[in-house]
Biopython code that builds the backbone (N, CA, C, O; Angstrom):
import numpy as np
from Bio.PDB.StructureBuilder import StructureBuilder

atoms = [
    (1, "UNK", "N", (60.931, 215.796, 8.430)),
    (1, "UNK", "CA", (60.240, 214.828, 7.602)),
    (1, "UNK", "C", (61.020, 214.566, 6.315)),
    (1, "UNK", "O", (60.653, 213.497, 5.826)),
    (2, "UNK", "N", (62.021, 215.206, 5.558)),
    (2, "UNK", "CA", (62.180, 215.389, 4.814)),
    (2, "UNK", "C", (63.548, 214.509, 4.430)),
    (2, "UNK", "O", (64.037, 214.192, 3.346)),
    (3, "UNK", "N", (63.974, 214.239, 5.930)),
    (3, "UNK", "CA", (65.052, 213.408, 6.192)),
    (3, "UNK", "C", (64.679, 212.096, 5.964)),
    (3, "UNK", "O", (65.459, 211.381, 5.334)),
    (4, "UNK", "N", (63.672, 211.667, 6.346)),
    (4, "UNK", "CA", (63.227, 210.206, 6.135)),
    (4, "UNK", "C", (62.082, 210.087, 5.238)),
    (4, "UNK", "O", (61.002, 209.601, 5.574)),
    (5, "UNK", "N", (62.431, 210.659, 3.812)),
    (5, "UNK", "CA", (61.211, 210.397, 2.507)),
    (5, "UNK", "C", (61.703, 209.058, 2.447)),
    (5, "UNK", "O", (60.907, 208.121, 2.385)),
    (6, "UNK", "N", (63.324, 208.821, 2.462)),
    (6, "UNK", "CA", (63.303, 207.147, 1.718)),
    (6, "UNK", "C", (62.697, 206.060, 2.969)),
    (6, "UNK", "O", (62.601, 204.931, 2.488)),
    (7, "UNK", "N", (62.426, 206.088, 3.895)),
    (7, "UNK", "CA", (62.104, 205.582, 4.616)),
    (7, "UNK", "C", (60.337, 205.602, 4.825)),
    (7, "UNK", "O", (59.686, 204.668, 5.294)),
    (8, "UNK", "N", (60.058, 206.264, 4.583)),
    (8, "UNK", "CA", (58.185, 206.664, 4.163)),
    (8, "UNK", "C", (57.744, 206.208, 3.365)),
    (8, "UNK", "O", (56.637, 205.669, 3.344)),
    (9, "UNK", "N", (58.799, 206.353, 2.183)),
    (9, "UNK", "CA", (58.054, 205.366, 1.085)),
    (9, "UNK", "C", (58.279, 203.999, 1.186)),
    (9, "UNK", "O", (57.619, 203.219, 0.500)),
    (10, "UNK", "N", (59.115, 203.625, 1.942)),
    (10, "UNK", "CA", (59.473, 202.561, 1.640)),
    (10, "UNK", "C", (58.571, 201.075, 2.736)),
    (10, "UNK", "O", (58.609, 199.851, 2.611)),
    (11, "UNK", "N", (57.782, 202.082, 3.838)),
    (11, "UNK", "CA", (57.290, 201.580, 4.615)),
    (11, "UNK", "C", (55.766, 202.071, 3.889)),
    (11, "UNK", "O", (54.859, 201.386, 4.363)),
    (12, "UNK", "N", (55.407, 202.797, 3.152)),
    (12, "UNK", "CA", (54.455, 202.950, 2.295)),
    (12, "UNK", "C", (54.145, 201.878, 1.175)),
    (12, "UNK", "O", (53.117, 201.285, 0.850)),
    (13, "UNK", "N", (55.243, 201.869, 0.787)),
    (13, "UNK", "CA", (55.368, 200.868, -0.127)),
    (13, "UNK", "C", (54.670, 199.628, 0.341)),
    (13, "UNK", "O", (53.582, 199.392, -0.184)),
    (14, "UNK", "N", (55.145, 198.761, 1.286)),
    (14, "UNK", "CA", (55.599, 197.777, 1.958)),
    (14, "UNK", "C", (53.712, 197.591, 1.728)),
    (14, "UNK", "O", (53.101, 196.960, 0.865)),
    (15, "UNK", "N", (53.105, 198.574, 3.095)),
    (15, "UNK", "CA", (51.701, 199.075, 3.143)),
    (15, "UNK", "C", (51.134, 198.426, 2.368)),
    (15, "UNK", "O", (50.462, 197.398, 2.455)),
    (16, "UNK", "N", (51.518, 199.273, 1.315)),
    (16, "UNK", "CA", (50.644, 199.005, -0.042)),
    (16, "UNK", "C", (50.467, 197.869, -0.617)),
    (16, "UNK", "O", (49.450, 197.730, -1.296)),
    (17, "UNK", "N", (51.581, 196.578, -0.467)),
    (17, "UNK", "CA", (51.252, 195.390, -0.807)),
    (17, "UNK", "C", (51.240, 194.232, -0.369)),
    (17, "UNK", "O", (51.272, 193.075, -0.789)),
    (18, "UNK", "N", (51.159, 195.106, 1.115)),
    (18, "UNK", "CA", (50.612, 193.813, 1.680)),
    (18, "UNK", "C", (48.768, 194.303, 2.135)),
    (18, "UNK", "O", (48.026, 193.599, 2.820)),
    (19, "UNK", "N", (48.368, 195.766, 1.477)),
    (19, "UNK", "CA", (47.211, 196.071, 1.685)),
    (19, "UNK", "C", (46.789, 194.618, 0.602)),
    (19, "UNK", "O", (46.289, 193.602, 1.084)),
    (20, "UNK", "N", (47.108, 194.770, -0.946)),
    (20, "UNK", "CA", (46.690, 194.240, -2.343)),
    (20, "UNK", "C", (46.749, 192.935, -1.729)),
    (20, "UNK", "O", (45.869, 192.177, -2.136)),
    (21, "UNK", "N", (47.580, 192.431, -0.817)),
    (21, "UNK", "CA", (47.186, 190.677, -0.904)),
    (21, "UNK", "C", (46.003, 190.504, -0.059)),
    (21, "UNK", "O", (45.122, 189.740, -0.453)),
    (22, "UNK", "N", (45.833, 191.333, 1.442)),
    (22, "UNK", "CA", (44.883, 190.650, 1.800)),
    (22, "UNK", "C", (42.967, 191.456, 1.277)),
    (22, "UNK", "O", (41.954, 191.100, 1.879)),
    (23, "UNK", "N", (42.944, 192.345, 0.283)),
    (23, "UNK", "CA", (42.432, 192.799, -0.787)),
    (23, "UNK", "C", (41.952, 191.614, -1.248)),
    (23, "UNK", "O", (40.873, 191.077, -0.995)),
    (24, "UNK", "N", (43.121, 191.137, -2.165)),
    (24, "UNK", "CA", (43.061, 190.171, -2.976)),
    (24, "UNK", "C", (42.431, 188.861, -2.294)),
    (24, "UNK", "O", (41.368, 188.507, -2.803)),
    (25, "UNK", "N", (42.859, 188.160, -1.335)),
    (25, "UNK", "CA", (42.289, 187.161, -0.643)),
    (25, "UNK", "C", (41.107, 187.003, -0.300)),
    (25, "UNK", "O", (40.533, 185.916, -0.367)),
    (26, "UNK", "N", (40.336, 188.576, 0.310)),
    (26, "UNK", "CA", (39.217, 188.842, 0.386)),
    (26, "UNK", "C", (37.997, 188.608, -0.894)),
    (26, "UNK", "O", (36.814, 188.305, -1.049)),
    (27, "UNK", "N", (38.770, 188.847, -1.367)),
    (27, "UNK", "CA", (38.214, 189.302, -3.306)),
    (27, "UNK", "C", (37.600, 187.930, -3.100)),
    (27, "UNK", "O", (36.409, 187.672, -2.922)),
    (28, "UNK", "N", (38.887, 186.893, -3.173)),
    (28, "UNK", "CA", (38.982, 185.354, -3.726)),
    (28, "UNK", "C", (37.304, 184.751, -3.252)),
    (28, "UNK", "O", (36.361, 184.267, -3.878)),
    (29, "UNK", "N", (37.649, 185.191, -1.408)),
    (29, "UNK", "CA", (36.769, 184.339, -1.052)),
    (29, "UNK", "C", (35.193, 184.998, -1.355)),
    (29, "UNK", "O", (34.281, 184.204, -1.587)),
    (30, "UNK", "N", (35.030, 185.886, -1.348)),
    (30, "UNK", "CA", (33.759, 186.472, -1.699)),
    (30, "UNK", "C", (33.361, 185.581, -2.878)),
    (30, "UNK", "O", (32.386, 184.830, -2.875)),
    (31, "UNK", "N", (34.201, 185.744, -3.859)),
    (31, "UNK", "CA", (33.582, 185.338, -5.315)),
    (31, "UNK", "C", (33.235, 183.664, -4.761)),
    (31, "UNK", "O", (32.775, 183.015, -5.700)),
    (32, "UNK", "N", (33.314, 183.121, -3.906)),
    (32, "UNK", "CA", (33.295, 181.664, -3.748)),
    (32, "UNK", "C", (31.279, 181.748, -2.899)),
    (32, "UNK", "O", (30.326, 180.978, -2.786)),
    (33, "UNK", "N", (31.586, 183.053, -2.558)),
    (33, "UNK", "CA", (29.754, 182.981, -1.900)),
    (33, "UNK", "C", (28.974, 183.001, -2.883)),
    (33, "UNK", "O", (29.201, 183.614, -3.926)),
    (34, "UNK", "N", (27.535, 182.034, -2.539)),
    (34, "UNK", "CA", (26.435, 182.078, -3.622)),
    (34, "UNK", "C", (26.828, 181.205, -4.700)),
    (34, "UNK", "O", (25.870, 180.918, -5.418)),
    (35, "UNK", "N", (28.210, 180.555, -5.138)),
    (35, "UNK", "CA", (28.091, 179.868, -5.964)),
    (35, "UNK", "C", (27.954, 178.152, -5.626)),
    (35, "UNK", "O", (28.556, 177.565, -4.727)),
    (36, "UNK", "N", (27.029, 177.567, -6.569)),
    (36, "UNK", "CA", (26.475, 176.481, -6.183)),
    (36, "UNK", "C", (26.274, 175.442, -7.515)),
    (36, "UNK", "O", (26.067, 175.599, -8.719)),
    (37, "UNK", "N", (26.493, 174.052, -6.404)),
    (37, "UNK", "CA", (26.587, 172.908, -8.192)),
    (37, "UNK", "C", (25.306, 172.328, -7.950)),
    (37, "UNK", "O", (24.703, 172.157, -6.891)),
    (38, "UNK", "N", (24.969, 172.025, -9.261)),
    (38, "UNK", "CA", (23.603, 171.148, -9.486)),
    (38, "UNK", "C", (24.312, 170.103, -9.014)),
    (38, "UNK", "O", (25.541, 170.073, -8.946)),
    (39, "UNK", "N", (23.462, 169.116, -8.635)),
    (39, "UNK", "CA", (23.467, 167.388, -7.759)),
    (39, "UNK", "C", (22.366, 166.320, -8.429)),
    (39, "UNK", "O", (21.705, 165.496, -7.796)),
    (40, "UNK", "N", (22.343, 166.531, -9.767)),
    (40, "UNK", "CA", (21.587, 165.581, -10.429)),
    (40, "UNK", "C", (21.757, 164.317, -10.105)),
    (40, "UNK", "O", (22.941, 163.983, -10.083)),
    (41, "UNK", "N", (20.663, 163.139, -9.734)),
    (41, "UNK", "CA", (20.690, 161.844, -9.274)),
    (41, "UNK", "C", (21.268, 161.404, -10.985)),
    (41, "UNK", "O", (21.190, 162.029, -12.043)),
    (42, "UNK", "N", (21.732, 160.333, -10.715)),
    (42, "UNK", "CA", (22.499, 159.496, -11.873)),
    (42, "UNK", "C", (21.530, 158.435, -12.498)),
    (42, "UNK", "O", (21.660, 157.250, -12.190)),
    (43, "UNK", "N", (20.720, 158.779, -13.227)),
    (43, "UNK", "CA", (20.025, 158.124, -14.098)),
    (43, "UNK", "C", (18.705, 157.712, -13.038)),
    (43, "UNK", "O", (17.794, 158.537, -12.976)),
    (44, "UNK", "N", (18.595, 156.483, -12.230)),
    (44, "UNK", "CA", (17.279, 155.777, -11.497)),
    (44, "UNK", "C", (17.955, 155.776, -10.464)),
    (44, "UNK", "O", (17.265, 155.546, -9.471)),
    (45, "UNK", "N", (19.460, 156.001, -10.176)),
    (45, "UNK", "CA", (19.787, 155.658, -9.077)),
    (45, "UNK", "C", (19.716, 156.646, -7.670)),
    (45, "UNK", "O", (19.260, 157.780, -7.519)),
    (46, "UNK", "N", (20.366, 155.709, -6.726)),
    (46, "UNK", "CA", (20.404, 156.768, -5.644)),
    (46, "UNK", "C", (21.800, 157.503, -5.616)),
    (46, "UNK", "O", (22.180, 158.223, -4.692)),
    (47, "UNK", "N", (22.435, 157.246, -6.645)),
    (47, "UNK", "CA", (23.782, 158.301, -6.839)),
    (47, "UNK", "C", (23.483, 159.194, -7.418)),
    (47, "UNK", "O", (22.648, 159.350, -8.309)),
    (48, "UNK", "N", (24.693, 160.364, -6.561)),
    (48, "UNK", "CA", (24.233, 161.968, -7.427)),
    (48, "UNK", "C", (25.676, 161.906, -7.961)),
    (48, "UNK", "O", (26.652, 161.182, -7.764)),
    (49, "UNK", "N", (25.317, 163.257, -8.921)),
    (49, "UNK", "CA", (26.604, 163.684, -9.933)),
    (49, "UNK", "C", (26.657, 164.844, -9.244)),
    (49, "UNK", "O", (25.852, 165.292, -8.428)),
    (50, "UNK", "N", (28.303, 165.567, -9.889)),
    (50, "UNK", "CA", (27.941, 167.241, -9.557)),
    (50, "UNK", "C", (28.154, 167.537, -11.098)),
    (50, "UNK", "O", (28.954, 167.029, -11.883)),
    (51, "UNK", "N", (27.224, 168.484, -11.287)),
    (51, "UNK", "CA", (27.016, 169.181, -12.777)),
    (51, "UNK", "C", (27.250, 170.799, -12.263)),
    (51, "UNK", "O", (27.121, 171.370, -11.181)),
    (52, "UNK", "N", (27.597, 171.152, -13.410)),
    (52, "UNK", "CA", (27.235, 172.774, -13.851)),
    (52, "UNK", "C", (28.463, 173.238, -13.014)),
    (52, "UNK", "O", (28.121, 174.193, -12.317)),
    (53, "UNK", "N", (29.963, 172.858, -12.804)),
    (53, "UNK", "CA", (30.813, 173.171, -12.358)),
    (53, "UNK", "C", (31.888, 173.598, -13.370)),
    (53, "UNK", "O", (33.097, 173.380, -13.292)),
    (54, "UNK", "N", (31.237, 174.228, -14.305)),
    (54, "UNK", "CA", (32.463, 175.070, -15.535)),
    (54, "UNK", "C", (33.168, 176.145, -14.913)),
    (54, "UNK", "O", (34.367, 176.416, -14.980)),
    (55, "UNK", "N", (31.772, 177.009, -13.980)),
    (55, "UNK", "CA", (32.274, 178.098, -13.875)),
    (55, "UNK", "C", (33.547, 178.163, -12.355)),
    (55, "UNK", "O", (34.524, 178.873, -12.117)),
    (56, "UNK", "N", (32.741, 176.819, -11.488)),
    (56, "UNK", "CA", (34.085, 176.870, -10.280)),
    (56, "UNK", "C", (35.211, 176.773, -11.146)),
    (56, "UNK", "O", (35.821, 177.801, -11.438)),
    (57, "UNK", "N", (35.577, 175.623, -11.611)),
    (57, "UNK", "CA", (36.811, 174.991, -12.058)),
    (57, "UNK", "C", (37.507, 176.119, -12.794)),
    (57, "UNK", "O", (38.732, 176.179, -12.693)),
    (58, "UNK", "N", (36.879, 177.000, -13.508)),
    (58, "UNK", "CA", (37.949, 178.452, -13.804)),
    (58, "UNK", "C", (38.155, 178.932, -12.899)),
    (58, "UNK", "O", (39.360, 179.044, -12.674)),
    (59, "UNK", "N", (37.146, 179.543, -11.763)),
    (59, "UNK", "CA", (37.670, 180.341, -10.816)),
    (59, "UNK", "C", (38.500, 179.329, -9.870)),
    (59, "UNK", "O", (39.226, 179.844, -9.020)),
    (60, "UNK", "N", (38.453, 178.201, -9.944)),
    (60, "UNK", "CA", (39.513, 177.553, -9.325)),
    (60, "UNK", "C", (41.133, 177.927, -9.794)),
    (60, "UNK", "O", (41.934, 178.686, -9.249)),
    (61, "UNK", "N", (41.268, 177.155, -10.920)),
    (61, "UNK", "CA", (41.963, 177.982, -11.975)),
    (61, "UNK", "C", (42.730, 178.969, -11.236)),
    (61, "UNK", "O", (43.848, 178.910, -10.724)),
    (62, "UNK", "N", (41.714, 180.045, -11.316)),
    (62, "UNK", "CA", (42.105, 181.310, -11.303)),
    (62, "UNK", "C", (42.886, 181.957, -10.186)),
    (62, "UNK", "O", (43.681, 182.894, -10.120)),
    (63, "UNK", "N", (42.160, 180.779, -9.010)),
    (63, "UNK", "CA", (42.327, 181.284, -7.680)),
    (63, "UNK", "C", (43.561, 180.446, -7.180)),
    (63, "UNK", "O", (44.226, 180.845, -6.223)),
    (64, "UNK", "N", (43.878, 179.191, -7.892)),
    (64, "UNK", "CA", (45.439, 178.855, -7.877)),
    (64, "UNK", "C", (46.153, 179.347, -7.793)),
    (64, "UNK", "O", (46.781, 179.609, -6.767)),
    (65, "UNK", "N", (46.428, 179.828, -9.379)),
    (65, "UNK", "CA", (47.440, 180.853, -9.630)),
    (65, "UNK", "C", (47.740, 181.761, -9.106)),
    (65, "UNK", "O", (48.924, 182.009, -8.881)),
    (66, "UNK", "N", (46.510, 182.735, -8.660)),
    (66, "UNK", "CA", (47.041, 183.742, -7.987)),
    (66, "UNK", "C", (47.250, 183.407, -6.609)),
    (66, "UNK", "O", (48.034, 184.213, -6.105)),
    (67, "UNK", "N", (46.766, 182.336, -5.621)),
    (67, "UNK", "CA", (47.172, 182.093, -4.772)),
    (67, "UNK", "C", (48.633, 181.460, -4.227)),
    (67, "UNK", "O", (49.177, 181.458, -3.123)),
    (68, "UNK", "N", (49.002, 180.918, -5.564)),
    (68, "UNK", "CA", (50.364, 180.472, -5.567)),
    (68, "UNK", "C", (51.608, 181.990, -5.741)),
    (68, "UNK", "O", (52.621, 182.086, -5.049)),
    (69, "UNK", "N", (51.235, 182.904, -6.691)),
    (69, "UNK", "CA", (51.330, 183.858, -6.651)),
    (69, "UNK", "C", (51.774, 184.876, -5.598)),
    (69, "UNK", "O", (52.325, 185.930, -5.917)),
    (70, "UNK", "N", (51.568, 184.599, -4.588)),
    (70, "UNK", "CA", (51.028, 185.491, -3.635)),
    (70, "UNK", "C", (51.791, 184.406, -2.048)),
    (70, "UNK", "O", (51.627, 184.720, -0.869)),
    (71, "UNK", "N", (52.403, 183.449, -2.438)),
    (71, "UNK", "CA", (52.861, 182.241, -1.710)),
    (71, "UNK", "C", (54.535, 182.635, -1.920)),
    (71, "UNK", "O", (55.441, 182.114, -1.269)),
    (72, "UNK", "N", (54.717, 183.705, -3.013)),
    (72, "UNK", "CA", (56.466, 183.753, -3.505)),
    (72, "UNK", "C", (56.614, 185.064, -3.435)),
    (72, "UNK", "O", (57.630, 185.544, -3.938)),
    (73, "UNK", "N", (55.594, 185.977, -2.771)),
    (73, "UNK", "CA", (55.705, 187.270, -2.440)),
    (73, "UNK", "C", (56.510, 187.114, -1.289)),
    (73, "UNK", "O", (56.522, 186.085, -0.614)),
    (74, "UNK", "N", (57.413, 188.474, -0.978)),
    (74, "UNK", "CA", (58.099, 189.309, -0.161)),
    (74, "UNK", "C", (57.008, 189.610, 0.976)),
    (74, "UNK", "O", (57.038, 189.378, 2.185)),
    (75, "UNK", "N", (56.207, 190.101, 0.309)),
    (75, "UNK", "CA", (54.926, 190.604, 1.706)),
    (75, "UNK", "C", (53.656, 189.793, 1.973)),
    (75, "UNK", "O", (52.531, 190.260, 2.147)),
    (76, "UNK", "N", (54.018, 188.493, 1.977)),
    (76, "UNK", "CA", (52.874, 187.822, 2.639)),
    (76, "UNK", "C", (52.995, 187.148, 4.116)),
    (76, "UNK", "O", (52.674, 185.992, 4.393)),
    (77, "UNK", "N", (53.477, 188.030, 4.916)),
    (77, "UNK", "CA", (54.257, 187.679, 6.240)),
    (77, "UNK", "C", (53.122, 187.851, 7.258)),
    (77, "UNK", "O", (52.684, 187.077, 8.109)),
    (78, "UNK", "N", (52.774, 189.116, 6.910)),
    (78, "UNK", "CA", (51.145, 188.637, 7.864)),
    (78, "UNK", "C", (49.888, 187.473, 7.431)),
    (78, "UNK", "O", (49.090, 186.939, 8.202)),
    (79, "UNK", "N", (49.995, 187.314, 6.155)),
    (79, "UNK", "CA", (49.451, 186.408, 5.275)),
    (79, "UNK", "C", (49.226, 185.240, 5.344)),
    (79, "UNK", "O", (48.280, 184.522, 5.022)),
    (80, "UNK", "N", (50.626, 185.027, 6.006)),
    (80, "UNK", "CA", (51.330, 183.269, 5.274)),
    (80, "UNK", "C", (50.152, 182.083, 5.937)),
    (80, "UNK", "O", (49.782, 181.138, 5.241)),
    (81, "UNK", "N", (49.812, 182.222, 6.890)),
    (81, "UNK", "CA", (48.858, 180.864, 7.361)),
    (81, "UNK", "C", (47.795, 181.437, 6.295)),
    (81, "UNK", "O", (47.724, 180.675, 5.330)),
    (82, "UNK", "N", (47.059, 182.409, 6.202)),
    (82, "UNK", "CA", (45.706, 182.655, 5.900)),
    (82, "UNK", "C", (46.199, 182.340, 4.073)),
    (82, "UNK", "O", (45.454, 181.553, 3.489)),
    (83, "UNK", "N", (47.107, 182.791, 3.442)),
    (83, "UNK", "CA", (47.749, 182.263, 2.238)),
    (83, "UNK", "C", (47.612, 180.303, 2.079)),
    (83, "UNK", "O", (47.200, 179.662, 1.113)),
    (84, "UNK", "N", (47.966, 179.956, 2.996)),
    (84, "UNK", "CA", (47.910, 178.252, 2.773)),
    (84, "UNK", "C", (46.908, 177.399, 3.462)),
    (84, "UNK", "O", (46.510, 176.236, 3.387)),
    (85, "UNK", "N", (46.663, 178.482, 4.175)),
    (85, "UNK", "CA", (44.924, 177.640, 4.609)),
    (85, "UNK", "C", (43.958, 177.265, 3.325)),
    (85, "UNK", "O", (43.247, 176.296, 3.059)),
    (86, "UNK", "N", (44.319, 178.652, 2.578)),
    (86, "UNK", "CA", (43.385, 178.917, 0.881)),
    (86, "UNK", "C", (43.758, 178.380, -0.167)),
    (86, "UNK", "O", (43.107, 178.195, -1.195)),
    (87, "UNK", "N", (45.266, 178.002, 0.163)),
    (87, "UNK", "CA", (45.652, 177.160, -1.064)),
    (87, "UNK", "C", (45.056, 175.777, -1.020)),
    (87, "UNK", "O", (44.539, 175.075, -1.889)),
    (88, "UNK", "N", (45.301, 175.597, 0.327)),
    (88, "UNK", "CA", (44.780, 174.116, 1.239)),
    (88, "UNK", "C", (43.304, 173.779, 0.336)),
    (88, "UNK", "O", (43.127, 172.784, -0.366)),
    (89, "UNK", "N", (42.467, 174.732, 0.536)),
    (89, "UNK", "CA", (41.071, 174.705, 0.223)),
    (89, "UNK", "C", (41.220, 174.377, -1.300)),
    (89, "UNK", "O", (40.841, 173.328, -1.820)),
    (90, "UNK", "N", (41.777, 175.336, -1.887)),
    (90, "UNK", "CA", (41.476, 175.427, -3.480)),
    (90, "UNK", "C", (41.933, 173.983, -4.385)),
    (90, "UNK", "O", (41.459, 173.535, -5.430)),
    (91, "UNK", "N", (43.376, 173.330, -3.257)),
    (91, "UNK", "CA", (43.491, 172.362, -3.894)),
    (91, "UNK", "C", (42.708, 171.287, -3.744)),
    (91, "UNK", "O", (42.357, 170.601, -4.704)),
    (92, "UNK", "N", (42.318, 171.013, -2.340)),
    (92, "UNK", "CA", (41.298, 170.098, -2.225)),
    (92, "UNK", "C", (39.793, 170.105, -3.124)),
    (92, "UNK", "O", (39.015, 169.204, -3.437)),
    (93, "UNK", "N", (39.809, 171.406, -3.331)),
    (93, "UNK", "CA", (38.255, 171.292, -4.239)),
    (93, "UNK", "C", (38.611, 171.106, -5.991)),
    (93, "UNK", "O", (37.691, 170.936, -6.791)),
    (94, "UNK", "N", (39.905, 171.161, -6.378)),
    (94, "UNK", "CA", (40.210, 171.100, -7.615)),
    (94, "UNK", "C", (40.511, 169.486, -7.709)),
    (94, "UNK", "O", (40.412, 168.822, -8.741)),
    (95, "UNK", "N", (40.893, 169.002, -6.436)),
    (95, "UNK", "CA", (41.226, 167.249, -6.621)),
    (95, "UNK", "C", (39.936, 166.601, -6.208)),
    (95, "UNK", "O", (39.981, 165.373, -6.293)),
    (96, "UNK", "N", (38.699, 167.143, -5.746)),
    (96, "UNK", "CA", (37.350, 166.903, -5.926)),
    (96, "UNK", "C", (36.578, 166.536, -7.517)),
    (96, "UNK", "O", (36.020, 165.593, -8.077)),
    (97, "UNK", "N", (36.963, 167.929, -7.781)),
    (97, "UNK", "CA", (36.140, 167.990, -8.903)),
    (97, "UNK", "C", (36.733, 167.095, -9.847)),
    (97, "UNK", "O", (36.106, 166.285, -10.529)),
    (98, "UNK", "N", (38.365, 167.333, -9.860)),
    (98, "UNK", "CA", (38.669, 165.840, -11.246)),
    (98, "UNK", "C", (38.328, 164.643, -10.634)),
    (98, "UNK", "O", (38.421, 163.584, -11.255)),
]
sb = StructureBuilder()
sb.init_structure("model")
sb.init_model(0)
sb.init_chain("A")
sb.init_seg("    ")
for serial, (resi, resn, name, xyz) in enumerate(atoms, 1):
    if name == "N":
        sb.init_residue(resn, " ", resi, " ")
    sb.init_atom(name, np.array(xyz, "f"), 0.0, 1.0, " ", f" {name:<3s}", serial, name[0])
structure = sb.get_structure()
């Protein structure tokens, strides 16, 4: 065993961050459950607005960055579709909301 420490860690290593991305991805989408926009009608009309979307548009934000993040990693090889499926999403709901 002692012959292949650099090789243990290094496949340990590896482990370890590609454990943190799909961690992380998991994280992302959880925080996206339960959250919900008000749909106030627009004055008399039969048009709605979306209100009360401060708090997506940060975690949008948030979930960019680190999703872009995570797009220029070394270890997102098991990742990579499930990485741009989410980017896919995040951008479409950020070119929604503006």
């Amino acid at each position: 065993m002692l012959d292949h420490v650099a090789v243990a860690e290094e496949v340990g290593e590896k482990a370890y961050k590609e454990y943190n991305i799909e961690k992380a991805l998991a994280k992302m989408k959880k925080d996206w459950v339960g959250l919900n926009f008000l749909l106030p009608r627009f004055k008399q009309t039969p048009t709605f607005t979306i209100a009360g979307f401060d708090e997506a548009v940060n975690l949008l934000d948030e979930h960019i960055v680190a999703t872009q993040a995570m797009q220029f990693s070394v270890f997102k090889k098991p990742f990579e579709q499930e990485i741009e499926e989410w980017n896919s999403k995040l951008l479409l709901a950020s070119d929604t909301l503006e």
